[in-house]
Each structure stands twice: as structure tokens, then as C-alpha cells.
N, C-alpha and C positions, 0 to 999 in steps of 0.2 A: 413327279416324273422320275425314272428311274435314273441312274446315269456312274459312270465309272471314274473311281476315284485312284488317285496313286498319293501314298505316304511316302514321303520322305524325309525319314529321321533312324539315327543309329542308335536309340534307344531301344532293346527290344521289349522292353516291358511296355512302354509307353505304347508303341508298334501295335502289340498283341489289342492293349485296352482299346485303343483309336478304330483298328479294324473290326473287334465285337461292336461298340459303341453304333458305327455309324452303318455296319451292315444293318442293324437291328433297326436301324432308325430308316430304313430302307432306301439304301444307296446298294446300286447293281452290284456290283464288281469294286473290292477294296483292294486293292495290289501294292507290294512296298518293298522300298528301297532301302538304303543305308547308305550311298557313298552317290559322289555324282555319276562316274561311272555304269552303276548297273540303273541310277535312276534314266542318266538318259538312253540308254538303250530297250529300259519297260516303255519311257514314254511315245519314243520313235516307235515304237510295236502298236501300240493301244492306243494312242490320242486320246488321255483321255477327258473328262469334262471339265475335273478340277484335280489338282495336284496342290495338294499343302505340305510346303517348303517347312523344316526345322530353321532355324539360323543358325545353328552350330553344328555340324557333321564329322563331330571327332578333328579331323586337322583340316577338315573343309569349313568352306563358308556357302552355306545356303544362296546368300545372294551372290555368288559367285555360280551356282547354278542358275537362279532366273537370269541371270546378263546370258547365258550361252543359250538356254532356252529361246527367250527373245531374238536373239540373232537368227536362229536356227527357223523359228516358225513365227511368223508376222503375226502379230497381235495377243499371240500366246499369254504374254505375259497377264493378259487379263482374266486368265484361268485360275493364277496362281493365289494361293493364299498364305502369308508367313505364318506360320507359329513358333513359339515358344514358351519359355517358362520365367520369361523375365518380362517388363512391363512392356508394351510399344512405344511409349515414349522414349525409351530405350534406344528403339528403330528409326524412330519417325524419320530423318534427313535420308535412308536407304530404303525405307518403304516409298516414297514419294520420288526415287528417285528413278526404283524400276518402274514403277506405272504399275505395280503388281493390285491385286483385287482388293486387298485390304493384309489386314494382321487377327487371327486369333490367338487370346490364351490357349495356353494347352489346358490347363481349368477347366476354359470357358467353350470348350468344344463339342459340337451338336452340327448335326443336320441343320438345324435352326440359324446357327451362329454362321453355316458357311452359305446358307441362303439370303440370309441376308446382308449379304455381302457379292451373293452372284443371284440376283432376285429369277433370271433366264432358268434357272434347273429347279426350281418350284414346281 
């Protein structure tokens, strides 16, 4: 099933591979951000199926966008997917704490990886 994704991370190299990556692996629509800011005004535009958080946004904090998410749209949060470059165990006490969908490596990222974790857009 097709479905519209939003990146949000201020790495732009990473940005460019993620959006080849996961178009290819056929996901509709890859769209991306860098700051909270312009993320939350693509996501207010596009709702879209899944949005995977960075944890670090230059002098932002990733989970400081899913808290405004979640306030903003009831249930949201279960869109969301963290990624990084550090381990989740890392996360773990702020992953559990937004209710977000899970955590991927940035490694470890696929179509694959972010279905199963949202089994709904298979």
C-alpha cells in the first residue's frame, strides 16, 4: 500500500539517501524537513502516514517535536518513528515515554523496518 512519508532530520546527506531509499522501496510521497518549524507546517499540510523523527535537530530535540505533535493531533504519535545513529537503548526511557511507534537505526532503515513497526501500511 502506497502511503506519504515526512523525514525529519538536518542531516542533508542522510535526507537525500532516506528519501532515494524508501521512494525506491515504494513509499508515495517522501517529503523533508530540518527544523521543527518547517516540519510542523509540511505535516499540518499533508498528514502524513508516517513521519520519522531524528533525535537530534541541530540545537532541537526530536522529542521535543513528537510532544507538540501529539498535543496538536490525538493519536499522532503512533505515526511516529525515531531514528538515529546512536543505539535505542540510548532512548529507551523517551521512547516509552512519547507512545511514539517504535525506534529505527538509521543503518537499519527500510520500508521493511518501518512496517514492521506500523504493520497498518503493508
Amino acid at each position: 500500500m502506497p502511503y506519504r512519508c515526512v523525514v525529519v532530520d538536518d542531516n542533508d546527506r542522510f535526507v537525500q539517501v532516506a528519501q532515494r531509499l524508501l521512494e525506491v522501496d515504494g513509499v508515495l510521497a517522501v517529503q523533508t524537513a530540518a527544523d521543527i518549524r518547517s516540519a510542523l507546517a509540511l505535516i499540518d499540510a499533508e498528514l502524513p502516514e508516517v513521519v520519522l523523527i531524528d533525535v537530534s535537530l541541530g540545537a532541537e530535540s526530536g522529542f521535543d517535536l513528537v510532544r507538540i505533535l501529539s498535543e496538536r493531533i490525538d493519536g499522532f504519535s503512533r505515526r511516529i518513528v525515531i531514528i538515529s545513529t546512536r543505539a535505542e537503548e540510548d532512548y529507551e526511557d523517551l521512547i516509552r515515554e512519547t507512545a511514539v511507534a517504535g525506534f529505527v537505526s538509521k543503518s537499519e532503515l527500510s520500508v521493511d523496518a518501518i512496517q514492521r513497526l506500523l504493520p497498518q501500511l503493508a
